[in-house]
N, C-alpha and C positions, 0 to 999 in steps of 0.2 A: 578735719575731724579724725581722718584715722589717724593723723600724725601723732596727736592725743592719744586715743586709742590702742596704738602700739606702746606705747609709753607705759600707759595703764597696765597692760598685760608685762611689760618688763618688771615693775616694779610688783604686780603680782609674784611672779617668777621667780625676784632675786628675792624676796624676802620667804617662799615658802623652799626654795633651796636652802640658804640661809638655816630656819628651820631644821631645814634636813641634816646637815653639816654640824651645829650647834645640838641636835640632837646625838649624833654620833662622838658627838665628847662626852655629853652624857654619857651616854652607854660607856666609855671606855674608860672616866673614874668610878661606874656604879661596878664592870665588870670588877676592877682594884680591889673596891669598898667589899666585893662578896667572897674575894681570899680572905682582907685584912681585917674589915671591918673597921676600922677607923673614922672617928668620930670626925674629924675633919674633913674625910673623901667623902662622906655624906651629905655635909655642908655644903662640898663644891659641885657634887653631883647635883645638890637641890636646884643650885643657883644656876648651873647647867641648863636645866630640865625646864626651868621657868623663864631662862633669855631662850632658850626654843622656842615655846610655846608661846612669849612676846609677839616673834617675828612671824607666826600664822594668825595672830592679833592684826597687825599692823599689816598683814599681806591684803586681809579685806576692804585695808582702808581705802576710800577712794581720792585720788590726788587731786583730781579735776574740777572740773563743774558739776562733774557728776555727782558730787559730794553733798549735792543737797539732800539727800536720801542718806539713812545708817539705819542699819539693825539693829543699832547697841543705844542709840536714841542719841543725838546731839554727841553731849560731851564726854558721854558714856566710854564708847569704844577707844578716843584718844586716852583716857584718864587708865581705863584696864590696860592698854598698852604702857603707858608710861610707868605707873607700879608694876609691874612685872618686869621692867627692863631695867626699874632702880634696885626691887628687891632681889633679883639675879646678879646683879652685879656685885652690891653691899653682902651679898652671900659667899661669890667668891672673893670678894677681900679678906673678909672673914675668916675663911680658911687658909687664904693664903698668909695671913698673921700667924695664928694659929701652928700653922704649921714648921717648922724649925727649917732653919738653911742647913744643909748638912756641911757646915764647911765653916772656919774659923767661928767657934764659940765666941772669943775674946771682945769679938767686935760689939759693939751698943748696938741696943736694940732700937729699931726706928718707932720716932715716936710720932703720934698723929694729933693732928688740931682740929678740932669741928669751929669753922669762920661760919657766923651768921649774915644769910645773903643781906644785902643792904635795902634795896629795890621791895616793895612789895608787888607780887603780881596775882590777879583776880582768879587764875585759873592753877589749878594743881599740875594740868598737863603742860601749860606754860611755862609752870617752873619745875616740870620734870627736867623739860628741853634743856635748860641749864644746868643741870645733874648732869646727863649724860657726857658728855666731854671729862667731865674731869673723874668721873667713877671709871670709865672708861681707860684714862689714859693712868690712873691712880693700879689700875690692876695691869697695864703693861708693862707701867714703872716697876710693880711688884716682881713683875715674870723677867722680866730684863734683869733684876738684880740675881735673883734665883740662877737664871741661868750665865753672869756673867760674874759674879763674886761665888757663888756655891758653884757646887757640880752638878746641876742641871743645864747643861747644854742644850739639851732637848727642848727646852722649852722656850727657845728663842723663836723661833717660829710663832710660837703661839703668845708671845710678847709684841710681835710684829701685826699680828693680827688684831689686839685690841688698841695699839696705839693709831691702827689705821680707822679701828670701828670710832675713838676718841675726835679723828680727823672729820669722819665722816660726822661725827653729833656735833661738830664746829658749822659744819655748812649745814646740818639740822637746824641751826638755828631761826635758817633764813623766814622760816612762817611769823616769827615774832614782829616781822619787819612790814607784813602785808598790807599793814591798816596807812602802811606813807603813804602819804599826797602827792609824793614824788614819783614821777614816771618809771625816770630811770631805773632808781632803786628799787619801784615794785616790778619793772620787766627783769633784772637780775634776780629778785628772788621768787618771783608767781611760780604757778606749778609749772613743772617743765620747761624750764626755765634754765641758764646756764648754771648756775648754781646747784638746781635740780638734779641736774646731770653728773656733774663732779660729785656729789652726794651717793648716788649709787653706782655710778664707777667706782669710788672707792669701795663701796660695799660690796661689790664684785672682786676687785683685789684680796677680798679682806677674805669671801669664802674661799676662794681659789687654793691663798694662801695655808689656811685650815685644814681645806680638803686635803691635800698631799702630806700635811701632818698627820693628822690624825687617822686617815688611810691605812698610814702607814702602817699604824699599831694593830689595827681593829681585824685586815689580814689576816693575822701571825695566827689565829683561831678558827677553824673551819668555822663552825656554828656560827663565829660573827660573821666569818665572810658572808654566808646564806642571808643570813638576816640583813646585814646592809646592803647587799646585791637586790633583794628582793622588795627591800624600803625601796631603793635608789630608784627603780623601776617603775614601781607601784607608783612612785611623786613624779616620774617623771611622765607619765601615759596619764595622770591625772592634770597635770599640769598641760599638755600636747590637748587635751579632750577639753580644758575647760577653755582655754584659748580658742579654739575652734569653735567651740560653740557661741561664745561670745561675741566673735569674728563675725559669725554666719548672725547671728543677732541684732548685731549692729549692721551687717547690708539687710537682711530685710526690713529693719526699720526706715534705716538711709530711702531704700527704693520704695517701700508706702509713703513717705513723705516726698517725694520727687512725683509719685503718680500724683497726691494731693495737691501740690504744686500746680504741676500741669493741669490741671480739674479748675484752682483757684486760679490762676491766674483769665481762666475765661469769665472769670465772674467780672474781671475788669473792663474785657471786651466787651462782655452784654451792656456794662453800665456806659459805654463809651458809644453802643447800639444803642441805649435807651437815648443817651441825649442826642444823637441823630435823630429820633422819631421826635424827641421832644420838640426839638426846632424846625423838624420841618414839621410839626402839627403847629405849632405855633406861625411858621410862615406862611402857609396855606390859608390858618386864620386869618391874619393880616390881609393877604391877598382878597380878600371877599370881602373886606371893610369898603360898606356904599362911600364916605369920603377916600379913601386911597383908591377906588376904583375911577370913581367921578373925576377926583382932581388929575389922574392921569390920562383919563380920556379927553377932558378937558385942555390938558396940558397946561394945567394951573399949579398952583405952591400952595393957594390960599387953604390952610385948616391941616395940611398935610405934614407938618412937623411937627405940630404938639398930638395929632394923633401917635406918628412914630416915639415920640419921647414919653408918649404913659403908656404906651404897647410893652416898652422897653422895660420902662417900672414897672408893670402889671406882673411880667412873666420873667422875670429878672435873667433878662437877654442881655449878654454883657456887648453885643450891638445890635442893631435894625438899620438897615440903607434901605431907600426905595429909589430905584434907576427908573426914567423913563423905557421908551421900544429901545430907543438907541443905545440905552447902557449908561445914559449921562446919570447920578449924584441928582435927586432933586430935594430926598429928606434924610437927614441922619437923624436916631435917635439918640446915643450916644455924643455926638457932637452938631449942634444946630447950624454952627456957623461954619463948617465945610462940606460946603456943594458944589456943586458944577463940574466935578472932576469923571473922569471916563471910565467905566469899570467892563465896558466891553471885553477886554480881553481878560479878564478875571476866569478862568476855569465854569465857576459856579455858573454867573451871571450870561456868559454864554452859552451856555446848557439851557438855562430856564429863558433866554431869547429864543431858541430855537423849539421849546414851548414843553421840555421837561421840568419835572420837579426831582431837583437832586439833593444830595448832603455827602461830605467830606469832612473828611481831618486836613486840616489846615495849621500850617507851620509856619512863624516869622522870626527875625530876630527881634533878642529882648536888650533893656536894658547889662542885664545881668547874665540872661540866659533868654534862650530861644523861647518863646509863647507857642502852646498847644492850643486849637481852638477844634470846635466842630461845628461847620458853616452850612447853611441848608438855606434853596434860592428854590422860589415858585414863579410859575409867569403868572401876571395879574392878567386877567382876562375882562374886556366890557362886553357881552355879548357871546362872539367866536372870536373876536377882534383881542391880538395879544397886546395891550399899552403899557406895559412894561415888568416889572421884576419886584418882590422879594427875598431879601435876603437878611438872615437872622443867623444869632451867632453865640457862644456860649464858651467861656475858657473851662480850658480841664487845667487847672491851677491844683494849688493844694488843700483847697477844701475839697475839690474831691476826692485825691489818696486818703484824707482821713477818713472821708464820708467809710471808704472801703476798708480802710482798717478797723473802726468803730462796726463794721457791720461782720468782716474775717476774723480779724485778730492779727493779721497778715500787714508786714511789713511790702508797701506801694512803690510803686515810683512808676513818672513816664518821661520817655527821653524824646527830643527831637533829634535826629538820626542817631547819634551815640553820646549826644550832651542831655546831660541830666536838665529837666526842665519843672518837676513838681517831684515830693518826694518827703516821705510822712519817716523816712532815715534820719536821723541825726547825728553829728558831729561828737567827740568822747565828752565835749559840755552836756551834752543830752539837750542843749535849746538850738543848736545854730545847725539850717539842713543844709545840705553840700548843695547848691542849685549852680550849676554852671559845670560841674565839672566830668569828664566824658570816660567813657566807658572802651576802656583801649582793647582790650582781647578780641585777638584774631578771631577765633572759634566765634566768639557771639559776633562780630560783627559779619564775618563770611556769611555764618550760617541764617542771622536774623535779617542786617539789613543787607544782604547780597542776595542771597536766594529765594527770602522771605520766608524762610520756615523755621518753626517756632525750635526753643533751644529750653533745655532741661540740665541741670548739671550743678555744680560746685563753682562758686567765682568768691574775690576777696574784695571785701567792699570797705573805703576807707584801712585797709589791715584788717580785715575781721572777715573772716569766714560763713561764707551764707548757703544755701541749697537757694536754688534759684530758679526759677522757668520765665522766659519771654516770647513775647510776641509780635507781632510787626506787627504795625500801623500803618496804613495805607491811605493814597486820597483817592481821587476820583477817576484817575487813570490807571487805580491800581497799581501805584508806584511804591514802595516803602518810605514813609516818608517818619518813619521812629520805630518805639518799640515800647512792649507794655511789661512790666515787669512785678511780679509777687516774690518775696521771699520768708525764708526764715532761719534765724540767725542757728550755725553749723550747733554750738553750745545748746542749743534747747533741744536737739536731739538726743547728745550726750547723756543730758538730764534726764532725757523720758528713756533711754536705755538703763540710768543708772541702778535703779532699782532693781530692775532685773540681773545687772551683769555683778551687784553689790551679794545678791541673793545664791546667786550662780558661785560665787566667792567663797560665799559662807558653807553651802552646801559641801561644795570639792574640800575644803580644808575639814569638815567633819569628817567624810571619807577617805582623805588620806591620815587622819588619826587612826581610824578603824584599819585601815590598811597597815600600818604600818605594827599596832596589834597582832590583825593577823599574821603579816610577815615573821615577825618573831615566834608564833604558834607553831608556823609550817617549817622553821627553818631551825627549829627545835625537834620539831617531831623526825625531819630527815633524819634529823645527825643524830638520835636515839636509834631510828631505823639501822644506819649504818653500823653503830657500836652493836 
């Protein structure tokens, strides 16, 4: 999650710098426009002023999951970004036409073709995406000639800069691609993703580049020095604050849902307490049925298995055994025709011979995967006289994680020692759940099943990032013999911050407008002071 998170706040970042830098070209054709006035530095000023104000558009946008949330409604906020970065761009072509090369008249004048796209696409922001590269690298081509047939040398820099921002709206692309079936192809272009990142790397090169241009100029004038010293500041103590806050945001939502965790995952304990009481109230019953009392005092069979086999249906006991004193098998209800076998040394069975009523968690292997059960054994009593034992039984299978999802909301699971054994998890099909497969981290397993104390924290489940709490499961020796586990997927915290860190967004970049305002008010009023 924070790895996300970080991500979020860079892309914050480079796009309201961006802003910043893109604004300071502004200013340095508007300061031109107010010697010369020319109707063309006004045009490229506008276009300036409006690829600024793009990229504190698109600083709010959120990249993540967290995206379920916008201010601007849906498709709102993409669409005002997308017009704002075509008509700034189509502004400075504009101008840069317009404008004459100052160097060999003789040459022809370049002529342009408007090609109608081919593709229809549903959305305007969609087919902004494909504008930008080529309006993009249309105005670096413009600036490269400028500065490499005329005498504009200067302006190779800032040729360099749009043919890199062109590069970057190539790997902009990558959102059009998201709706593929294909794995691979949606991990290279999802958010934060490699592509992602080449994306605004470039867009880092791209201010970098900028910056040291246009610095350059803006300098050579006290009054702008003041005024972008005082912007530069202002964005960046806004930017330092809203991060921070965001930061601190996100752990304490992180740590309210780890306390929650830790809270819910007892809710699976108790229910793992309930069907202990359940079966041994259910054994107990058993134990004081006149036929299962009689036939054992008796030391008869007769009538004692179809008792055990509608005890079994009654109370849908996934087994029922009734041992004689000695511990021998005399009725299953789950299987009629295996008797006679010894269950003496069973944990359970020999507890309830020695004339207790106990219950356990109880562990075997499975076909697939290990069986969780919880076993609960009473002695039968005729009189004071103990004749023998039962013992009842109940899987914690996958009806029950749903049972507690359907009642949480709470993604389940329970393991026998660290192999996953029931689990309301699914596989990226969303039908098929991972049962058999084991739970390798050191930390969980030292801490849960080596020392027996419960564990809170961040683990990756299948690849996918969860907030997690477990618990050890124990038997009758108080042994660890698994663990209970509640989560919730990293992503759904993302989303219940997003609103807020979307809002936090919007707020900071209103305030560095105003800032930035003020900065020119105070950085004027100095240099009046001074003169």
């Amino acid at each position: 999650m924070w790895y996300q998170f970080y991500l979020e706040q860079i892309h914050f970042s480079l796009n309201v710098f961006a802003f910043l830098i893109f604004f300071a070209v502004f200013w340095l054709y508007f300061d031109a426009w107010q010697a010369r006035h020319r109707r063309v530095l006004s045009i490229r000023f506008t276009g300036y002023l409006v690829l600024s104000l793009s990229f504190l558009v698109h600083a709010t946008r959120m990249e993540s999951a967290m995206a379920h949330f916008s201010l601007f409604g849906g498709i709102a906020q993409p669409m005002l970004m997308t017009v704002g970065i075509i008509i700034g761009y189509i502004l400075i072509i504009i101008s840069l036409i317009l404008d004459p090369i100052e160097d060999q008249p003789e040459r022809t004048s370049v002529q342009f073709s408007f090609i109608a796209l081919g593709p229809y696409f549903s959305s305007i922001a969609e087919t902004g995406l494909l504008t930008f590269p080529i309006l993009a690298g249309v105005i670096g081509w413009l600036l490269l000639k400028r500065a490499t047939i005329g005498l504009e040398d200067h302006l190779k820099p800032l040729a360099i800069v749009f043919l890199l921002l062109a590069a970057k709206s190539v790997f902009g692309l990558a959102p059009l691609l998201r709706s593929t079936g294909n794995i691979d192809i949606y991990n290279l272009v999802a958010p934060f993703g490699i592509i992602w990142i080449i994306e605004h790397f470039l867009l880092l090169v791209a201010i970098i580049v900028l910056q040291r241009w246009v610095f350059a100029y803006l300098f050579k004038r006290f009054e702008t020095q003041l005024f972008i010293i005082f912007a530069s500041l202002t964005v960046c103590i806004y930017i330092i604050t809203t991060v921070t806050f965001t930061g601190l945001l996100i752990k304490n939502i992180q740590d309210e849902v780890l306390s929650e965790l830790s809270t819910n995952v007892r809710v699976i304990q108790y229910g793992v307490e309930m069907k202990k009481q359940e079966t041994l109230s259910d054994a107990q019953l058993l134990a004081q049925n006149p036929v299962v009392v009689s036939a054992l005092d008796q030391k008869s069979r007769i009538g004692i298995s179809d008792v055990a086999a509608a005890f079994l249906l009654s109370k849908n006991q996934n087994m029922v055994v009734i041992t004689n004193d000695a511990g021998q098998v005399i009725a299953r209800g789950e299987d009629r025709e295996r008797l006679g076998d010894a269950l003496s040394n069973d944990p359970l069975v020999k507890r309830a011979l020695l004339g207790e009523t106990v219950s356990s968690i109880v562990t075997k292997e499975g076909v697939i995967a290990p069986e969780i059960s919880v076993r609960s054994a009473t002695p039968v009593r005729s009189g004071t006289k103990l004749v023998g034992v039962v013992m009842t039984g109940v899987r914690l299978d996958t009806a029950f994680v749903d049972g507690i999802k359907k009642g949480t909301g709470l993604e389940s699971s329970l393991y026998a020692d660290n192999q996953l054994s029931a689990t309301t998890l699914t596989t990226n099909d969303g039908e098929t759940r991972p049962i058999g497969i084991k739970e390798n981290s050191g930390e969980i397993k030292n801490t849960v099943l080596q020392k027996g104390l419960s564990y809170v924290g961040g683990i990756n489940f299948l690849n996918r990032p969860y907030f997690a709490a477990f618990l050890p499961m124990k038997d009758i020796d108080n042994t660890t013999v698994g663990m209970l586990f509640i989560g919730r997927p990293q992503v759904s915290v993302l989303q219940t911050a997003g609103k807020s860190i979307e809002l936090t967004f919007f707020v900071a970049i209103i305030f560095i407008i105003i800032a930035v305002g003020l900065s020119y008010v105070v950085s004027q009023y100095l240099t009046n002071q001074m003169q």
